[in-house]
N, C-alpha and C positions, 0 to 999 in steps of 0.2 A: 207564676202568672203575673205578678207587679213586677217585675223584670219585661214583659214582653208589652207587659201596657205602657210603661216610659217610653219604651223603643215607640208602639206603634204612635204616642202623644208625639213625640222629638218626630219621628217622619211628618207625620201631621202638620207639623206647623209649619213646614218647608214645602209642603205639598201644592204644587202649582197644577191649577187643573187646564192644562192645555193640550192633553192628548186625550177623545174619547170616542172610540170608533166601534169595534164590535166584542159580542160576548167573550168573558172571561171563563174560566173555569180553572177549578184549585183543589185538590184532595192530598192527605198526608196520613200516615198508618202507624199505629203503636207510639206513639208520642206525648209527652205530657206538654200540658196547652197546649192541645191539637187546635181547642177555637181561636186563640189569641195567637197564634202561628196561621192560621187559614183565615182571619180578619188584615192579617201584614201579608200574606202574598194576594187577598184580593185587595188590597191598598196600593199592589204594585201593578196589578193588570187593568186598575180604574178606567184604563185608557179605551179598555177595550167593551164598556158598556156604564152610564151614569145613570139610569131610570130606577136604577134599585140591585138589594145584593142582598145574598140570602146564605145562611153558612146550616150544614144539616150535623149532627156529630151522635156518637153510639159511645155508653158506657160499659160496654159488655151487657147490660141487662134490658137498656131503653134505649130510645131515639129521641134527641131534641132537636127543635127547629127554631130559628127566627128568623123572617124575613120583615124586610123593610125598604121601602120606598127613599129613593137619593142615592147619595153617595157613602161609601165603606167607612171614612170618619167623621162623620155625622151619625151613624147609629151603631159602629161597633169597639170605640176606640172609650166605652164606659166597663169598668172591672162587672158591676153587677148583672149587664147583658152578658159578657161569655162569661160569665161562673151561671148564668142560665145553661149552657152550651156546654153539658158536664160530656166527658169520654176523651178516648188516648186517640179516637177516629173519625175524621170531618172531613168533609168537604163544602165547597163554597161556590158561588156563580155573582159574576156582574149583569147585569141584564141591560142588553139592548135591544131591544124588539123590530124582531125581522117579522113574524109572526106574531098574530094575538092581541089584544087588547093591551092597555097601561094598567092595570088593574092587580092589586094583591096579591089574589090568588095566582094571575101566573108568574109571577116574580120565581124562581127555581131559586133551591135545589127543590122537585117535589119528591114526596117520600109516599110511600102506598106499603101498607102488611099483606104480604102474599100466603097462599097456603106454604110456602118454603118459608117464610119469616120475612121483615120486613127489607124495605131497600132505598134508597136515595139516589136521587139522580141528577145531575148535572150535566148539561149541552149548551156546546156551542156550532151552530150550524143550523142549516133545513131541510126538512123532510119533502122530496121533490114529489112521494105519494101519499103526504100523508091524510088531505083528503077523504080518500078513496078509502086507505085501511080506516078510520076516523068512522067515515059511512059503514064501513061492512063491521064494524066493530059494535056501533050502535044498534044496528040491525041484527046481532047476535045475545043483545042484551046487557050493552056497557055503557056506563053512567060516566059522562064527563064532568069535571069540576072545573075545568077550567077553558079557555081557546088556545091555549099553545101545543103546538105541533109535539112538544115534547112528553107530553102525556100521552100522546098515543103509545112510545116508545115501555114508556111502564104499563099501560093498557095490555101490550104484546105481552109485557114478561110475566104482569097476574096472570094472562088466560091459557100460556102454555103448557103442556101435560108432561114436559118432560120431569122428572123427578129432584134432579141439581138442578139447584138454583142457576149455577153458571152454565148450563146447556138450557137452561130457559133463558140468558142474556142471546147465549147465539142463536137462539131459536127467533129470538126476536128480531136480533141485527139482518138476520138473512132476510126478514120481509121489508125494511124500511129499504129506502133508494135516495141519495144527494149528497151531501157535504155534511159531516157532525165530526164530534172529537168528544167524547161520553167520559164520565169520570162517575164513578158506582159506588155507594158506598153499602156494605151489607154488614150484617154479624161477624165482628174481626176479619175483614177482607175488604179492600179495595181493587178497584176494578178501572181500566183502560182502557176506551178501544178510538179505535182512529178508522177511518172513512175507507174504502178499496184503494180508491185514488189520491188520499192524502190529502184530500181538498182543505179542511182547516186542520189545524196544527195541535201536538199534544207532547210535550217532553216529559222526558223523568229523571228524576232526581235521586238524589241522597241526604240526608239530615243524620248522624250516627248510625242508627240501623235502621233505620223509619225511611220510608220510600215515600216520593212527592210526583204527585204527577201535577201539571200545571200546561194552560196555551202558550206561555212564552218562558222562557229563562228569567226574565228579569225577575221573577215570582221566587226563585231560587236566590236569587242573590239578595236580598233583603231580609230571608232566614238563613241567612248563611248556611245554604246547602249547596251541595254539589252537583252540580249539570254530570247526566251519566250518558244520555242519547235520548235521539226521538223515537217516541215508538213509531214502528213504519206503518206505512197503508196496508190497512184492511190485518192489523197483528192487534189482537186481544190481550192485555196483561193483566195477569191476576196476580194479585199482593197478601200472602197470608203468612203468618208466622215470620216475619223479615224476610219474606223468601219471597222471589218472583218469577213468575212462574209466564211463559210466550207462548202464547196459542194461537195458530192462524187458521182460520174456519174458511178462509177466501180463497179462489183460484187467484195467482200469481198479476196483479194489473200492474203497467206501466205506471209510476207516480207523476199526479198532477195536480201540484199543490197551487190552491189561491195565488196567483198576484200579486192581488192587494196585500197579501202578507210582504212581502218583497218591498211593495211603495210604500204602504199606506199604512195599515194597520198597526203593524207589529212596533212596538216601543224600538228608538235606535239602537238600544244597547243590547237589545235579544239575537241571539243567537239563531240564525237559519241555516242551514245547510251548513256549518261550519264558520259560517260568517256572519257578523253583527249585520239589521240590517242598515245601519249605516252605511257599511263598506257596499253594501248589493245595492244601496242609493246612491251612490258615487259612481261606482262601476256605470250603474244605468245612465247615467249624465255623461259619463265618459264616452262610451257607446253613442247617445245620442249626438254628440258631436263630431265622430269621424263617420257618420252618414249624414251632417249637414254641412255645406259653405255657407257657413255663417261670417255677416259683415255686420258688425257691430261694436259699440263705443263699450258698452258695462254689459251683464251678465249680475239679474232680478229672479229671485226664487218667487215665488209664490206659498209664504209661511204655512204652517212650520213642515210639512211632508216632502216641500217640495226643495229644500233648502239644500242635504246631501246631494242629491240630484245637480243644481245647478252649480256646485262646487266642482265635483268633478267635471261637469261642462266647460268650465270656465277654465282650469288647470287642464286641460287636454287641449282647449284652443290659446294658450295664454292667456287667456283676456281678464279684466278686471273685476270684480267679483263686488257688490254692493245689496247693502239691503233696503232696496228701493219701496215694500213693503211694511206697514209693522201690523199685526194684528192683535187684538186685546186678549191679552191671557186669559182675563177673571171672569171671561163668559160662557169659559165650555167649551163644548162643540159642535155648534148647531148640523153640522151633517149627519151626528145619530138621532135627533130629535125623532120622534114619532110624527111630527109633521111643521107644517111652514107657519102654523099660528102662533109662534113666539118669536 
């Protein structure tokens, strides 16, 4: 444990907070310092939510939780918060709010005891109906705690009849509809699934024989684990005894992953489809210049997403390459802000 809290202090202090766009999510299985391992890989996905971050963890016997409002080291990088955080099993969320109020309670992972035992839950994405299940769920006699879309998702898994636990996740996947990348944490088993269409993002990993599921690589490379693949659209993985286990409950969809994963979102040094997206940011710059005639002196990114991009623009036409912008690192990123009053 004081081994992973130097590390996570030493990242900390170099820690520049200039990437912060959409929700994170982090889970790891049979592990000791499962929390101070799942406090350093959501200290490497920061980028992808600053409102707040919440790690859930399982000792074989209980469930503990802490959530808190900010950023990952500001509330997780103290020994006494994860020796709160007892079990070899966690997971973790950054929160950006697409959905929901700013508010505590919906800060994830949320956790709920079902009649199959309890569960934990992590997403990142949205529920295009969740609405509608939300209403017919309430109108059947379910009590909400919170406003995020993500409760409806365990809402489904408490009221299902099936018997396993893990044929109540797919009971539940099959009613939701949109873009998510789920990360589960249950009684000795973690749990994966990723969207039909692949819409947001979910890798997995290796750490010894402990299996890491996380939204980008860079979460791997910070615990020094091993990038193994993505899981695909609409494939379920369940993690129990070092063993993993692919289940696909979905008919066959074409993959149509985010974009913004592509430009924007994802940290440069994450792995997509085989390529950092650095290199899918240059590429794009390169592309966008043999479909323009362009007549021009210098070649201006727009910091910092926009930067790979105009490199390869700029090396594909010759041209001269400057950073004509600069922007202030030490402010965040007001693009995920919950709104324009700051």
């Amino acid at each position: 444990m004081k081994k992973h809290i130097k590390i996570l202090k030493k990242k900390l202090q170099s820690y520049n907070p200039r990437l912060n766009e959409e929700c994170g999510v982090f889970g790891i299985s049979n592990t000791k310092d499962a929390s101070a391992l799942t406090a350093l890989g959501l200290h490497a996905l920061q980028h992808r939510g600053q409102e707040g971050c919440g790690i859930v963890t399982f000792d074989g016997e209980k469930y503990y939780s802490e959530k808190r409002f900010g950023l990952v080291g500001d509330n997780f990088n103290k020994e006494k918060v994860l020796n709160n955080l007892k079990g070899n099993y966690a997971i973790g969320h950054n929160r950006y709010s697409t959905t929901g109020n700013n508010i505590l309670r919906n800060i994830q992972p949320f956790f709920a005891d079902t009649n199959a035992g309890g569960i934990g839950v992590a997403h990142n994405g949205n529920l295009t109906n969740s609405i509608a299940l939300r209403n017919k769920l309430v109108e059947e006699g379910a009590i909400f705690y919170t406003t995020s879309d993500t409760e409806t998702i365990v809402q489904l898994i408490a009221k299902s009849k099936r018997p396993k636990k893990i044929d109540k996740v797919i009971d539940a996947i099959f009613q939701i509809q949109g873009g998510y990348a789920l990360v589960m944490l249950t009684q000795n088993s973690l749990i994966g699934v990723r969207d039909p269409y692949g819409i947001r993002p979910l890798v997995i990993g290796k750490l010894g024989n402990s299996y890491v599921l996380a939204s980008e690589t860079c979460a791997f490379d910070i615990i020094g684990a091993k990038f193994l693949r993505e899981v695909e659209n609409g494939e379920l993985v369940l993690i129990e005894n070092n063993e993993l286990k692919s289940i696909k409950p979905f008919p066959n969809k074409k993959v149509r992953p985010c974009v913004f994963e592509y430009i924007y979102f994802s940290r440069p040094d994450s792995l997509i489809a085989g390529k950092t997206a650095y290199e899918h940011r240059k590429n794009i710059g390169r592309e966008l210049a043999k479909e323009n005639d362009t007549d021009a002196d210098i070649v201006v990114p727009v910091p910092d997403s926009g930067n790979a991009a105009a490199m390869g623009f700029a090396q594909e036409l010759k041209m001269n390459f400057e950073h004509g912008l600069i922007r202030n690192h030490y402010v965040g990123r007001t693009f995920i802000e919950p709104s324009q009053k700051n």
